[in-house]
N, C-alpha and C positions, 0 to 999 in steps of 0.2 A: 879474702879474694877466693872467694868459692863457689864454686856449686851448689846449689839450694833447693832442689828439687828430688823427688825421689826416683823418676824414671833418669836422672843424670846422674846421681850417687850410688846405683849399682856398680858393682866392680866393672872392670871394662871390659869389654867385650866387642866382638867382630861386628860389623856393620853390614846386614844383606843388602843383597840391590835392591830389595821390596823396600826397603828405610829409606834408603838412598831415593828410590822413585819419588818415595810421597812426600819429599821434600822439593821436589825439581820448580821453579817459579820463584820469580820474586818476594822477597820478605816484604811485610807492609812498613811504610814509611818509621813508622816504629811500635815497640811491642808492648807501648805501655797501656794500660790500663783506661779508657777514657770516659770523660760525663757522656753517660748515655746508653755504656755498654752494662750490660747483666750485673748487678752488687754481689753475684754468688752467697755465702758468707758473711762477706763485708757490713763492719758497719763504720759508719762515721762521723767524729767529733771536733766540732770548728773550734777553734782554740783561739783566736786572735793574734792581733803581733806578738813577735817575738825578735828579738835585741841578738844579733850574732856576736859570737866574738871578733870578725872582722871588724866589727864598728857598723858594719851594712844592719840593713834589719829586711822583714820580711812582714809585710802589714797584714795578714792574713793565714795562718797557718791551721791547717786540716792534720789530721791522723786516721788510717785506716785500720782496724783491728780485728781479728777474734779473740771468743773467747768459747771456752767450753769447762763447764762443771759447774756446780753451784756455788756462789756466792757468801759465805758463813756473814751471820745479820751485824757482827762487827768490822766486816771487811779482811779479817785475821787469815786469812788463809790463800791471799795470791799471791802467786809464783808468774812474773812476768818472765818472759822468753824473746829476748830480741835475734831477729834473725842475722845470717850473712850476708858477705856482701851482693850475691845475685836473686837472695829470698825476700820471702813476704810473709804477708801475715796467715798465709796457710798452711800452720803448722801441721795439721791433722786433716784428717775425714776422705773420703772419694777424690778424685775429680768430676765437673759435671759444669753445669752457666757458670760461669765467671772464674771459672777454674781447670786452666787446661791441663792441668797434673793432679797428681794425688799426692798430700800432707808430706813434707818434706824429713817430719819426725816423727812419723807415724808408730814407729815402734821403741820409741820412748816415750809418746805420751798419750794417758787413757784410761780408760779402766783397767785398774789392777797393774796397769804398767809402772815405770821406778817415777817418773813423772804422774802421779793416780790421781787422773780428773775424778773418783769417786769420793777423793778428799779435798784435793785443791784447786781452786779458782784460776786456771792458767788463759796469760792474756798476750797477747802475741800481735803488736801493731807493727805496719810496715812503716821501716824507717820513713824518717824525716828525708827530703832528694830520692826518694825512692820514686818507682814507676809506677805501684801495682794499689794506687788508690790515696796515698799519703800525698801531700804538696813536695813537688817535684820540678821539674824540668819542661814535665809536659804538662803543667796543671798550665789552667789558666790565671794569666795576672791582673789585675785590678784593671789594665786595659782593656781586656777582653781575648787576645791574643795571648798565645802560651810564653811560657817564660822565656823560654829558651836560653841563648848567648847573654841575656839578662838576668839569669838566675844566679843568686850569692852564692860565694864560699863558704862551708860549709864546715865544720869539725865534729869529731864524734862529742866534743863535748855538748853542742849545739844539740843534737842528737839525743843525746839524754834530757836538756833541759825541755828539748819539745814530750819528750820521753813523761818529764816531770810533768808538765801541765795535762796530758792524758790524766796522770793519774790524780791530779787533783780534781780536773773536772770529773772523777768517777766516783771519788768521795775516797781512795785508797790513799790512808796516811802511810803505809808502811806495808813494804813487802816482805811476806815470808821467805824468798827468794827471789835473787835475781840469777837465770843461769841463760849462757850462751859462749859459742863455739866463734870461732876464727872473730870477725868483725862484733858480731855479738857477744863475745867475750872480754872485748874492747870496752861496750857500752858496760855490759854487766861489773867491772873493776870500776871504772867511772863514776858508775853508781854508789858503789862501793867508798869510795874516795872524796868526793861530791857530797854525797848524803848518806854519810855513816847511821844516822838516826831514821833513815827511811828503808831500814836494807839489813835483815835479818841473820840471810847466808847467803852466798854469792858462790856460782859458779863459773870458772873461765876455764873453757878448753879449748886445747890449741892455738894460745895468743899469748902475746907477748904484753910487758907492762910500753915497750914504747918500739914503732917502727924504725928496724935502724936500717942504714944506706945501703946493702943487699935489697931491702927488702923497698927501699926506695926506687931503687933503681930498675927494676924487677914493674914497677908501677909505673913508671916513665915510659917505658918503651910500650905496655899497652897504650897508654894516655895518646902518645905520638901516633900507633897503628892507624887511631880512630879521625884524629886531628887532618890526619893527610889525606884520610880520603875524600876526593873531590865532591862527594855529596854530602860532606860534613858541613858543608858553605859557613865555617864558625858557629856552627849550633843553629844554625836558624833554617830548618831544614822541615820544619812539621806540614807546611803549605806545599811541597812539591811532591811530586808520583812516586820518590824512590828516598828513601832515606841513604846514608852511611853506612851500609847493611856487609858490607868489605870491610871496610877500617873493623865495626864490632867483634864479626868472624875471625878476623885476623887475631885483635885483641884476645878474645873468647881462648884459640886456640893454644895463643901465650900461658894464657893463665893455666890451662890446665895441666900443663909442663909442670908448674910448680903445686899443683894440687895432688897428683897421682906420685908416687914413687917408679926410679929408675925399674927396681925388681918387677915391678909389676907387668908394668910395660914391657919388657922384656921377656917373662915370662908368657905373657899372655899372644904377643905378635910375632915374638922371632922377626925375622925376613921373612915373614909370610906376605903372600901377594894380596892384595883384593881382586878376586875374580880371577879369567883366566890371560891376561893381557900382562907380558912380562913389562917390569917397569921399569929396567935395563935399556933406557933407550927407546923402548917400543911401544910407548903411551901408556903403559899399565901404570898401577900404583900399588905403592908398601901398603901393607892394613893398616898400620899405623898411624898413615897419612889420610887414610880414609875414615878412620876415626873419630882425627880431630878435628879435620873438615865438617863432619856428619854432625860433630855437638856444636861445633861453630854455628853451621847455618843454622840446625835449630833453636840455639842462642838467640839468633836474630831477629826471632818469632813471638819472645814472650818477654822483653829487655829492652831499654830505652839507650840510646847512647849518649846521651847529655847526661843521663842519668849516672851510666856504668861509670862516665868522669867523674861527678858531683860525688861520689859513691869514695870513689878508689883516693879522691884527693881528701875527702875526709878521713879515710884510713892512714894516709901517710902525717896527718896533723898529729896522731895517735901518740903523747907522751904524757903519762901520767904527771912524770914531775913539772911539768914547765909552769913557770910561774911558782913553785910550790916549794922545793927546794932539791936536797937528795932523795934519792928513792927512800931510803929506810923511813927519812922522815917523814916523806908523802906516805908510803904504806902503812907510817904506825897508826895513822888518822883512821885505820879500818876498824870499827867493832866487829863487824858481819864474823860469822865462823864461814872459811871459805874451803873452798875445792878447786887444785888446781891442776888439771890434768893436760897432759902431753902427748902424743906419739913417736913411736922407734923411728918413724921411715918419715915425718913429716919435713919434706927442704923447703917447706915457707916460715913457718915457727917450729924452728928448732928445740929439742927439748930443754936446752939450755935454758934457753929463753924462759921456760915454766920456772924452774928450777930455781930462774932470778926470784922469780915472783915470790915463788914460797918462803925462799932465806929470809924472805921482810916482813911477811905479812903475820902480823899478832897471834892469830888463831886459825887455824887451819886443821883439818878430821884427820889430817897424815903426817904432821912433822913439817918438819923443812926442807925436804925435797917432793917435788911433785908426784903426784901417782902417772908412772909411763906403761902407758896401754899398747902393747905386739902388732902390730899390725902391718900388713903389706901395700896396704892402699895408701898411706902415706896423710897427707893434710888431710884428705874427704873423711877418715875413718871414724872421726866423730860422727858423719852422719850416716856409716855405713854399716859400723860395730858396734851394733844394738846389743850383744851379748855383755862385750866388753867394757862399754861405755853405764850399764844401767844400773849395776851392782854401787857403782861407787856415787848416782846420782840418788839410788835409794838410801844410804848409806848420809849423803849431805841433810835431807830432807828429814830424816830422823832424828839427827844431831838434835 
């Protein structure tokens, strides 16, 4: 439950009224991706039905992707990169058509970076329920009309399997890695656990082996923001002027609670005002408040909210063992050599939670406690602490 972008993953900071202006107006009914608009980047592969774990299915599924670096003529050399939960498949490069930001891990992966597109094949599709070109919420359904309040439930494991038929129709038997942060670190273990023999070494930071009632609970109350707002009409909202554009903002702003650290916050706002308008009564407002307003409404701009449900409830499915048995014995099924890394300050996956992971997991570059990276920005830091975070991603990638 993150932030996925790189103008939103800078550490935080005050909000001028110039920001605040060029936000003023209505968000468009929603911010996904649609047939029609600019491919940027994108490219995409029809995959067919696929069989949920519901029991539901989905007769027609798409995957949107990039990729960047070359291809070795055996396929031996991709590193897939699943994103989090509010990313896409633009991990890298400017922004410019079809891309209103710039590369959400731009300074981990590239030339010469610990991720070195000069050696490997990295491929980066937008999940499955996603907004930004994958089959979704807003795609269109065999009717003609968007999925909407008809769209299946979804699991990360669902996620991988679409995950999986990507990479068959691309001819990739076997990844040299799989690495990803909060929700993509979800898939990347999955991977990991699922298809021991398709999955070299594995990355997870920042995630847990399974979502527990904290962090459930913590998803409810977005889930609900988005539900009560009166233009959420149960999802079926893509035909009218105004989408849920409240419920998501609100949502949006929940979530960042749990993304940033109290220190930060703290340090960074004080009781500072925004502007000069005390907000004691007298209409002004805390910066603080102005903050999370300011990424809210922008949220509302590039994000689906059928989507951010379909998203967040497949993260709460998040349990390695289920159906499987205890943990240890689910983890011992991993061959991958893995990497499991944590943050100090992070209150959505707690470092404990890493720490689970590693006591089980067969082979691992560090032992049986995870590597825990310092940081103040709290959950984002995986995508904020390029210094911190690349040493030990060069370091998997070598093994």
């Amino acid at each position: 439950m993150d932030w996925q972008t790189s103008e939103d993953t800078v550490p935080s900071a005050f909000i001028t009224e110039a920001s605040r202006r060029a936000l003023r107006g209505t968000p468009p009914t929603t911010g996904a991706w649609r047939e029609g608009d600019d491919p940027g980047e994108r490219r995409f592969v029809d995959l067919g039905p696929l069989e949920l774990e519901s029991g539901r299915s989905l007769p027609h599924v798409r995957l949107a992707y990039e990729s960047w670096g070359e291809l070795a003529p055996d396929h031996s050399n991709v590193v897939l990169v699943p994103h989090a939960l509010t990313g896409d498949s633009h991990l890298m490069g400017p922004p410019g058509p079809g891309h209103a930001t710039a590369g959400w891990w731009g300074g981990i992966v590239g030339p010469g970076l610990a991720i070195d597109t000069d050696r490997w094949f990295v491929l980066a599709p937008n999940v499955l329920g996603g907004c930004q070109g994958s089959t979704g919420p807003a795609s269109f359904s065999p009717d003609g009309s968007e999925w909407g309040s008809r769209f299946p439930y979804l699991t990360i494991r669902d996620q991988v399997a679409a995950q999986r038929m990507l990479a068959d129709a691309l001819g990739i038997e076997r990844f040299a890695a799989v690495i990803g942060g909060s929700m993509g670190g979800m898939h990347a273990l999955e991977w990991a656990v699922e298809h021991p023999d398709r999955v070299a070494r594995v990355g997870v930071l920042a995630a847990p082996a399974f979502s527990n009632a904290d962090q459930l609970a913590l998803n409810s109350v977005q889930i609900e923001a988005i539900r009560m707002d009166p233009l959420f009409r149960e999802g079926d909202y893509y035909d009218e002027p105004e989408g849920p554009y409240r419920g998501l903002a609100l949502a949006r702003r929940m979530a960042l609670l749990n993304y940033r650290s109290p220190d930060e916050l703290n340090a960074r706002f004080e009781r500072s005002w925004q502007g000069t308008l005390d907000p004691l009564g007298h209409g002004g407002r805390f910066a603080v408040e102005s903050y999370l307003d300011f990424h809210g409404n922008k949220f509302t701009r590039r994000f689906d909210a059928n989507s951010y449900i379909a998203l967040v409830e497949a993260m709460n499915s998040h349990d390695v063992t289920r159906g499987r048995g205890p943990l240890a014995e689910t983890l011992a099924r991993v061959t991958a050599t893995c990497l499991v890394l944590g943050i100090d300050s992070d209150r959505l996956f707690p470092v404990e939670t890493q720490h689970l992971l590693s006591a089980h997991l067969p082979r691992t570059i560090h032992g049986s406690e995870a590597v825990v990276i310092s940081s103040p920005f709290g959950h984002d830091s995986f995508l904020i602490e390029d210094d911190l975070v690349s040493p030990h991603l060069a370091e998997l990638l070598s093994s």
